[in-house]
C-alpha positions in Angstrom: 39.0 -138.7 132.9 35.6 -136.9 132.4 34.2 -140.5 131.9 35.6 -142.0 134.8 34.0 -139.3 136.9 30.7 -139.8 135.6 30.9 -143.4 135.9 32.1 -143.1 139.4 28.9 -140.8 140.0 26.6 -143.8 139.2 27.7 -145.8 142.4 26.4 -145.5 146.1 27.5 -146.1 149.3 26.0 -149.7 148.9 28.0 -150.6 145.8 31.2 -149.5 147.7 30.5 -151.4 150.7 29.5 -154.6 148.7 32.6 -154.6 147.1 34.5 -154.1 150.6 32.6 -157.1 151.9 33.1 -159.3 149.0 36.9 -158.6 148.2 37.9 -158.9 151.8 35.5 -158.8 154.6 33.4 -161.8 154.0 36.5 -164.1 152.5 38.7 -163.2 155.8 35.6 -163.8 157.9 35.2 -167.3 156.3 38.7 -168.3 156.4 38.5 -167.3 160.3 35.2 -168.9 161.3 34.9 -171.4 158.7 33.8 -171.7 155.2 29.9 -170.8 154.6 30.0 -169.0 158.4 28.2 -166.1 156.6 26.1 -166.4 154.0 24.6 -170.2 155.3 24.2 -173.0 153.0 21.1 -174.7 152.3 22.7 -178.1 154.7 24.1 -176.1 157.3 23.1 -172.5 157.8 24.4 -171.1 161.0 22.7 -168.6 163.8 24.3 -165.8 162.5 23.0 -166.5 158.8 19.9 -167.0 160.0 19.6 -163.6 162.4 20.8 -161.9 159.0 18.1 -163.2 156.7 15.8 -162.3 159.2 16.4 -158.7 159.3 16.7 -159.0 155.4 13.3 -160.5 154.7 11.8 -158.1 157.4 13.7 -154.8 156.2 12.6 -155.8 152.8 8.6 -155.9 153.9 9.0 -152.5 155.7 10.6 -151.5 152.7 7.7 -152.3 150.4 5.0 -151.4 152.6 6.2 -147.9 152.5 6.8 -145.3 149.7 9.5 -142.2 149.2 8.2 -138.7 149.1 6.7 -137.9 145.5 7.3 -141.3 144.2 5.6 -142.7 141.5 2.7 -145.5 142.1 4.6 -148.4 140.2 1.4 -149.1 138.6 1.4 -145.5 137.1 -1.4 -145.1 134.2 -1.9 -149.2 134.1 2.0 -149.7 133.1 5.0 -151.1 135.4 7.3 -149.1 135.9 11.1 -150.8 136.9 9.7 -150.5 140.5 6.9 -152.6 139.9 8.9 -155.7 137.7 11.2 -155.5 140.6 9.0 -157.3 142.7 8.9 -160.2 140.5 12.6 -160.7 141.3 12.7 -159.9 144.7 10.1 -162.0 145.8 12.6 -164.6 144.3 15.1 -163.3 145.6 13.6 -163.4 149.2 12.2 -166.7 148.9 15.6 -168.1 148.3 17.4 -165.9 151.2 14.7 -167.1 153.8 15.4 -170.5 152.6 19.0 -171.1 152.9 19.4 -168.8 156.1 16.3 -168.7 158.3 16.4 -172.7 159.0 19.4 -171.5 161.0 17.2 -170.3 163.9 15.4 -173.7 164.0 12.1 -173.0 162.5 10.8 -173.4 158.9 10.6 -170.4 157.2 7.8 -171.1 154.6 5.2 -168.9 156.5 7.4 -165.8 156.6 8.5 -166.7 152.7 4.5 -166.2 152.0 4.1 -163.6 154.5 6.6 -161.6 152.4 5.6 -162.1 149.2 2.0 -161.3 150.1 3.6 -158.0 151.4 6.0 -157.3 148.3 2.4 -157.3 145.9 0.0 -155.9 148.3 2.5 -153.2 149.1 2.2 -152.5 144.5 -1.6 -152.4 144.9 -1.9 -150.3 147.7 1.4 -148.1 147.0 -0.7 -144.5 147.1 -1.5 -145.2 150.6 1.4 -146.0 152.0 3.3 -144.5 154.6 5.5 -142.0 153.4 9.5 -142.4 154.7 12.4 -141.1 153.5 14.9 -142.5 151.1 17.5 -142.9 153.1 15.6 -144.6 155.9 13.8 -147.2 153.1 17.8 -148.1 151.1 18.7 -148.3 155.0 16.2 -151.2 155.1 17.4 -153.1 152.1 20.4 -152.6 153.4 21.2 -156.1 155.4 20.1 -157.8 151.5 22.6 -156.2 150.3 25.1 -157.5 152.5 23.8 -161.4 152.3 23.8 -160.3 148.3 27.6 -159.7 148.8 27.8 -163.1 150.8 26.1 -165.0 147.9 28.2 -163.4 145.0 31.3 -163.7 147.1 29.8 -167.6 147.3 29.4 -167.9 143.4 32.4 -165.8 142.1 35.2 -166.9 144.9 38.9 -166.8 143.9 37.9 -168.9 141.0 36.0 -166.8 139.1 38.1 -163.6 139.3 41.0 -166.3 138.4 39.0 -166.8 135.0 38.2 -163.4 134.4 41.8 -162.3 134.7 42.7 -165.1 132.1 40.2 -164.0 130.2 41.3 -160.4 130.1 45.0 -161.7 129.3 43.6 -163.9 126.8 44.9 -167.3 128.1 42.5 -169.2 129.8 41.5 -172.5 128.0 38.9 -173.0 125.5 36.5 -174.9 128.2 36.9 -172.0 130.4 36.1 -169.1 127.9 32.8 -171.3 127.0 31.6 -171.6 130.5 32.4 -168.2 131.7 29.2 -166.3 130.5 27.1 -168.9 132.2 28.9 -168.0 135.6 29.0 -164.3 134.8 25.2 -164.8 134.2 24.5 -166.7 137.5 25.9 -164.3 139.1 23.5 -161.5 137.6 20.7 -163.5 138.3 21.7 -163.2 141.9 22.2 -159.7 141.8 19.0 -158.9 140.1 17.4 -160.5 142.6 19.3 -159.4 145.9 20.1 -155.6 144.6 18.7 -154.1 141.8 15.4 -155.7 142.9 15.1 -154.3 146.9 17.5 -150.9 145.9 15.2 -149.9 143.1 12.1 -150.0 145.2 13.8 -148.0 147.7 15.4 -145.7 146.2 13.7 -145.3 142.3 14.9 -143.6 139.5 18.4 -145.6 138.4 18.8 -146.4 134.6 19.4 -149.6 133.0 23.1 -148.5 132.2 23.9 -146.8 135.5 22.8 -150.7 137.4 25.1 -152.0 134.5 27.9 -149.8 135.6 27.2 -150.4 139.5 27.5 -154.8 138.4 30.6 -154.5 136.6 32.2 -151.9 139.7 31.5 -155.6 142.1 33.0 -158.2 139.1 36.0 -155.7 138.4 36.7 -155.3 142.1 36.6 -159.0 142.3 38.8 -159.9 139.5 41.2 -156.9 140.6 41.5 -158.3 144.1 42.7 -161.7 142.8 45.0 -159.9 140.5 46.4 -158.3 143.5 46.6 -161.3 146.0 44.2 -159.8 148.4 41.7 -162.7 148.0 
């Protein structure tokens, strides 16, 4: 019980309200709009994604242009800290959101892609003057990435891939299945590197490599438990 407590005291608001959206916000949203109506594709992206990953890409600059209160320069004594490897990632990570959702406002979004990135480096260099702004205001910020990150892992995992990881629990999915499943499991890490640990660990510092383990498997359990359950 003890462990189950301090597990649950690794998770945020964020990891609860990803799970939400993933299990059954953004799959009944689909089903009632249409399939992709949320998190865009890279054919067809719709208004709606594209107003989305606009305030994602732009939350994420003001996010990076500013600093918490007594927060570390991410270039402390000539090393990285996890703060500043995060930026690697996310400007990944926001090159590929502005790509698949901004076309959706009819314009090309290679100028903001750069704009950004610029931004995400610039804001490493220059951290110790920054504006100062609380932590809550900056993972307030990230926030709307974290929503489109629920929209692309709800994208990647689906129905079929908590199908497979129940099987896998129960030990009967086929031999094919069991080889290919840690490539999709790792897919989906990539995306969440990229869309949340990247953006939530520049604003809001400090998390450990097992507690970011922890908040991943909380988002694939709730998946896998939701098919279990019929709810997806």
């Amino acid at each position: 019980m003890r462990t189950l407590v301090r597990l649950a005291g690794l998770l945020r608001v964020e990891d609860m309200l990803m799970a939400v959206l993933a299990v059954i916000l953004l799959p009944a949203l689909d089903r009632w709009l249409g399939a992709g109506s949320v998190a865009g594709s890279s054919d067809d992206p719709t208004v709606v994604a594209g107003v989305l990953g606009l305030v994602a890409v732009v939350g994420v600059v003001a996010c990076v242009l500013t600093r918490g209160p007594g927060e570390p320069s991410p270039l402390a004594d000539g090393q990285m800290t996890l703060q500043g490897w995060a930026r690697f990632p996310l400007a990944a990570g926001v090159g590929i959101v502005a790509t698949e959702t901004i076309p959706g406002l009819g314009f090309d979004p290679q100028l903001l892609i750069g704009f950004a990135f610029v931004a995400t480096f610039i804001g490493a260099l220059a951290h110790p003057r920054l504006p100062v702004v609380a932590v809550v205001y900056r993972r307030t910020m990230v926030l709307p990435m974290a929503i489109l990150a629920a929209a692309a892992f709800d994208r990647i995992v689906g129905d079929g891939m908590g199908q497979v990881i129940m099987e896998f629990v129960g030990g009967v999915a086929p031999p094919e299945v069991v080889a290919f499943w840690p490539l999709i499991l790792a897919a989906a890490a990539a995306v969440y590197a990229m869309l949340v640990i990247a953006p939530r660990a520049i604003a809001d510092p400090g998390a450990s490599g097992f507690a970011w383990t922890v908040r991943f498997a909380f988002l694939v359990g709730s998946v896998a438990l939701a098919t279990a359950l019929g709810l997806r």
